[in-house]
VEXVEXDREN-365434 format. One record per residue (C-alpha): residue number from 0; residue in one letter; x, y, z. Coordinates in Angstrom, 3 decimals, decimal comma, always signed. Each point is the difference from the previous one (the first is absolute). Last residue first. Example, Ala and Ser with C-alpha at 12.3 -4.5 7.8 and 13.67 -1.06 7.14 Angstrom:
# residues 2
+-----+------+----------+----------+----------+
| seq | type |        u |        v |        w |
+-----+------+----------+----------+----------+
|   1 |    S |  +13,670 |   -1,060 |   +7,140 |
|   0 |    A |   -1,370 |   -3,440 |   +0,660 |
+-----+------+----------+----------+----------+
***
This chain:
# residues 156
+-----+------+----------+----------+----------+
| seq | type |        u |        v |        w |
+-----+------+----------+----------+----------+
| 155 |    X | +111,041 | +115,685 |  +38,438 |
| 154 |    X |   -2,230 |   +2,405 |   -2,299 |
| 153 |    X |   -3,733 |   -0,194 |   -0,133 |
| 152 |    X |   -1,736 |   +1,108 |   -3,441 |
| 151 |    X |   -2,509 |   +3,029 |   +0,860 |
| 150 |    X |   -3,900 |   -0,492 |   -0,874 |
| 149 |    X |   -2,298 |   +3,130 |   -0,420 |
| 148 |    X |   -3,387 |   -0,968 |   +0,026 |
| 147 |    X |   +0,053 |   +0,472 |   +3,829 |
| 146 |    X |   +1,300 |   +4,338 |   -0,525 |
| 145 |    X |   -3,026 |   +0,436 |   -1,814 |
| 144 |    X |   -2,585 |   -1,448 |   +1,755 |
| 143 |    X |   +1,445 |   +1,770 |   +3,290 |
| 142 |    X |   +0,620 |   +3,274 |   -1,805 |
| 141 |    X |   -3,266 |   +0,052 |   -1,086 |
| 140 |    X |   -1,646 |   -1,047 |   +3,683 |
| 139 |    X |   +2,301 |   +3,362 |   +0,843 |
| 138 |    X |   -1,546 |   +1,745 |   -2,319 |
| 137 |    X |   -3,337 |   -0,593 |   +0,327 |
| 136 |    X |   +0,436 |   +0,232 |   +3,798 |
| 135 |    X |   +1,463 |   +3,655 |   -0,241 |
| 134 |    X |   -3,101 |   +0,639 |   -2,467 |
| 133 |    X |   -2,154 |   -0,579 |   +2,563 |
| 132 |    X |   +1,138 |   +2,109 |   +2,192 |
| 131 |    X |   -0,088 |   +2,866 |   -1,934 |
| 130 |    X |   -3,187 |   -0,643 |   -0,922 |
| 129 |    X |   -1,086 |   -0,781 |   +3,179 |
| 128 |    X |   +1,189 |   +3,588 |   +1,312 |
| 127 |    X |   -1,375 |   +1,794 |   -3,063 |
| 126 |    X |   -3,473 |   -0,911 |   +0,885 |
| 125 |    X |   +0,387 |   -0,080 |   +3,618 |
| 124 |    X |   +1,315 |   +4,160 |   -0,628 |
| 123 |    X |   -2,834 |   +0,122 |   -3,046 |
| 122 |    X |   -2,919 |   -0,990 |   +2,899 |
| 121 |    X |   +1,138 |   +2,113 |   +2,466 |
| 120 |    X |   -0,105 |   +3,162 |   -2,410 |
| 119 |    X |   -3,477 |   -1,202 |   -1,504 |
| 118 |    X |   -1,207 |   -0,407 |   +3,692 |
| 117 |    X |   +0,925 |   +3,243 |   +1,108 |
| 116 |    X |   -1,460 |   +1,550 |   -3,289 |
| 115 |    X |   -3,160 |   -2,177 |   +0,723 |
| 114 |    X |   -0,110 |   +1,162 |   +3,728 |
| 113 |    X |   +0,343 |   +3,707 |   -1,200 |
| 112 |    X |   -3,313 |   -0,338 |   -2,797 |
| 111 |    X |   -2,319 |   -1,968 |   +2,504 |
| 110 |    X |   -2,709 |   -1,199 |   -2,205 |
| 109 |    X |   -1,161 |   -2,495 |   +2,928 |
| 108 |    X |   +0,608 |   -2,362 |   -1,918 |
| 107 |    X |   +3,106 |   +1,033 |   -1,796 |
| 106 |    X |   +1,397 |   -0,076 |   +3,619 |
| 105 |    X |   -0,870 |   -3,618 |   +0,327 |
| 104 |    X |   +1,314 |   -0,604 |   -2,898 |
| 103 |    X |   +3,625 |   +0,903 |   +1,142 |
| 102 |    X |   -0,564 |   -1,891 |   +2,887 |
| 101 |    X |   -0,555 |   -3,099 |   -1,836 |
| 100 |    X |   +2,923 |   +0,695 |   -2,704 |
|  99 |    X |   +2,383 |   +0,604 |   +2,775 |
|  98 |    X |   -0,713 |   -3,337 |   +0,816 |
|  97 |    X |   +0,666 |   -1,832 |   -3,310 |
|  96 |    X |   +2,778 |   +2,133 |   -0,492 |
|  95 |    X |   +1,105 |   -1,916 |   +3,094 |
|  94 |    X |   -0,875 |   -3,525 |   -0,975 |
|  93 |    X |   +1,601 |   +0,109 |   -3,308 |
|  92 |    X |   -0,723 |   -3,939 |   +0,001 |
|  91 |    X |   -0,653 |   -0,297 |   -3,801 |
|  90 |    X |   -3,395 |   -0,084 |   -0,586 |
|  89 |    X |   -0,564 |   +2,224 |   +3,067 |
|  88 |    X |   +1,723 |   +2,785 |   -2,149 |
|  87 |    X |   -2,385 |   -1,048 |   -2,830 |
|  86 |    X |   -3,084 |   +0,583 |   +2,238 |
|  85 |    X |   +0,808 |   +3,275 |   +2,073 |
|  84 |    X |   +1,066 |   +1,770 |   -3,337 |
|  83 |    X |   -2,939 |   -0,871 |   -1,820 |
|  82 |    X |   -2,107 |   +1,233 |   +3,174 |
|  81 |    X |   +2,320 |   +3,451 |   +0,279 |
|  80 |    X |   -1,436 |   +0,220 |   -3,899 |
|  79 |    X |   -3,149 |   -0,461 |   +0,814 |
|  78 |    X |   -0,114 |   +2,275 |   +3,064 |
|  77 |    X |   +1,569 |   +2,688 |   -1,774 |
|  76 |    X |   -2,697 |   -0,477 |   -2,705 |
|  75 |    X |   -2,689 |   +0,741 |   +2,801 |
|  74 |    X |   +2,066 |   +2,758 |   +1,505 |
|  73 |    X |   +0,292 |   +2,136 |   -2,465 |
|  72 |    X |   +1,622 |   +2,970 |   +0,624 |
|  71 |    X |   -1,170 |   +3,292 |   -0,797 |
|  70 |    X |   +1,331 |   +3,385 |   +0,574 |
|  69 |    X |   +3,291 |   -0,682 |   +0,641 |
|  68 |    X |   +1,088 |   -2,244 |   -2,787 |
|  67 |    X |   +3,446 |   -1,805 |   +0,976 |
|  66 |    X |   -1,778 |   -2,137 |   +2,066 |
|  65 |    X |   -1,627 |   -1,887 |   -3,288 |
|  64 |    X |   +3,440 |   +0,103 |   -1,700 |
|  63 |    X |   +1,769 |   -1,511 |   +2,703 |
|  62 |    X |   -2,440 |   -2,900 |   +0,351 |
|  61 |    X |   +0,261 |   -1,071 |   -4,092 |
|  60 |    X |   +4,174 |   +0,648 |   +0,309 |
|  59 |    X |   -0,621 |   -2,549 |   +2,627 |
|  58 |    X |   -1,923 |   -2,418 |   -1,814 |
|  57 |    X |   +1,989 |   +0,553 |   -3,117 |
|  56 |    X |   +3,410 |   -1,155 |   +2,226 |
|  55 |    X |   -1,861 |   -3,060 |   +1,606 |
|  54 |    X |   -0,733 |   -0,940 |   -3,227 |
|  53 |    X |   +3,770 |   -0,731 |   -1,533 |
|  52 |    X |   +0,901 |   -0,297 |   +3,391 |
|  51 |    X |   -2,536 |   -3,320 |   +0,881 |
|  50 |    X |   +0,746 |   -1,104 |   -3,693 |
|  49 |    X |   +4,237 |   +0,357 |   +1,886 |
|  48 |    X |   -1,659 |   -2,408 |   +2,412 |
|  47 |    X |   -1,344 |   -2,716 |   -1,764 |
|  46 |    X |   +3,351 |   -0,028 |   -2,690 |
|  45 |    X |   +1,804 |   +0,264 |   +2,959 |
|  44 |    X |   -1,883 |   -3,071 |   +1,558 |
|  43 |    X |   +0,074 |   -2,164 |   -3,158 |
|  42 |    X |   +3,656 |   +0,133 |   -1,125 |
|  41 |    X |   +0,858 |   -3,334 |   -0,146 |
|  40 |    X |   -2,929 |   -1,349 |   -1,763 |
|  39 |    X |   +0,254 |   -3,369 |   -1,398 |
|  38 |    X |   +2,746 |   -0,592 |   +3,353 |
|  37 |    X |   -2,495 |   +0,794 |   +2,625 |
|  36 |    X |   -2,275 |   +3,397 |   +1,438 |
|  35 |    X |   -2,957 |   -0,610 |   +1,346 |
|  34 |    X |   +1,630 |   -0,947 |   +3,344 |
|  33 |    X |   +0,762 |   +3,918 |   +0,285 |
|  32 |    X |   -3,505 |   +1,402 |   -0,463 |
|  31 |    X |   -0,717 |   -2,461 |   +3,010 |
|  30 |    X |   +2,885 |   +1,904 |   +1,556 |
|  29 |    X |   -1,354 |   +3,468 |   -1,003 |
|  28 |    X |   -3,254 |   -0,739 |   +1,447 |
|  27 |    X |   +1,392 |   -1,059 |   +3,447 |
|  26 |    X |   +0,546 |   +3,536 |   +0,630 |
|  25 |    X |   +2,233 |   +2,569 |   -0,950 |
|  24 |    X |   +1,071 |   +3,898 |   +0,989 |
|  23 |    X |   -0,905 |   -0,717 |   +3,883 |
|  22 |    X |   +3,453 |   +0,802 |   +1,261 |
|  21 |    X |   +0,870 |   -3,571 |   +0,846 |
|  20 |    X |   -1,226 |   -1,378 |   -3,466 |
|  19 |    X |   +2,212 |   +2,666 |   -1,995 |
|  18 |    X |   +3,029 |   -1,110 |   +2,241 |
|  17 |    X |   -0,552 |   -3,917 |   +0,008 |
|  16 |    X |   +0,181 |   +0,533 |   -4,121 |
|  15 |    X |   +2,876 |   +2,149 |   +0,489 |
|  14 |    X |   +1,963 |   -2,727 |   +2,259 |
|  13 |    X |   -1,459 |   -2,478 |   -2,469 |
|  12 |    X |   +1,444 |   +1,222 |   -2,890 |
|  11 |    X |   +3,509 |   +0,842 |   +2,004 |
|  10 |    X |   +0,158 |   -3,509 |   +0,638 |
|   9 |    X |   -0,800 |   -1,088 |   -3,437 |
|   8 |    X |   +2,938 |   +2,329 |   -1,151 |
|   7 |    X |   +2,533 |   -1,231 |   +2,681 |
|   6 |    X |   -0,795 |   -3,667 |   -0,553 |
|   5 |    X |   +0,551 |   +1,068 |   -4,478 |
|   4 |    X |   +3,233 |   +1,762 |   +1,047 |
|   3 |    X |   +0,894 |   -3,012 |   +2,486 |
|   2 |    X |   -0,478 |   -2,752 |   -2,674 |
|   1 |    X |   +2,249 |   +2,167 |   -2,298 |
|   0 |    X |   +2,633 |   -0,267 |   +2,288 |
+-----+------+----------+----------+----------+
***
């Protein structure tokens, strides 16, 4: 039985995995980010990723508060920080956020205030929706390790 559990979670690991790659939310990158991880450091990729949250989250709040001023937004330091964003989130296969990233600069560069709020509002819904996601297959890879360091004694 317990073989089955820890089939079943694998399965359901790689059913999410094939999921997230299907709908264009990873790419290759977060497989090679993947093979980094062994047994010295079982926890590599989350540890990766939830650093990609940590400042993911500032960069945001960073982008929200330079739309939130009407009268002047600046562009130039939207652009860096939409550039920071671009880079670690292609550091770790978030291919979509990648993306929205690109057309979100585009509109900071060309200082277009209502495609930037469009882009900042896309960009926090693929945000969210990889974190979410993301967090399922943390925790189901958890249950996995978990649940195949637990050993059962066979009855006859």
């Amino acid at each position: 039985m317990l073989g089955f559990g820890a089939d079943r979670l694998r399965a359901d690991m790689n059913r999410l995995l094939a999921l997230l790659f299907h709908q264009g939310v990873l790419d290759e990158q977060f497989l090679q980010l993947q093979q980094l991880q062994d047994e010295t450091s079982p926890n590599f990729v989350s540890e990766v990723v939830n650093i990609y949250f940590h400042e993911s989250e500032k960069l945001l709040r960073n982008l929200r508060t330079l739309l939130m001023d009407r009268e002047c937004s600046d562009y130039k330091k939207m652009g860096i920080h939409l550039n920071q964003f671009m880079g670690s989130s292609s550091s770790i296969g978030a291919k979509r956020v990648r993306n929205v990233c690109v057309a979100f600069r585009a509109a900071s560069e060309q200082n277009n205030r209502a495609g930037c709020l469009r882009g900042l509002e896309v960009l926090e819904h693929e945000y969210c929706y990889l974190k979410n996601k993301l967090h399922e297959l943390f925790q189901v890879e958890q249950q996995r390790v978990l649940g195949g360091g637990v050993r059962y004694p066979m009855h006859n």
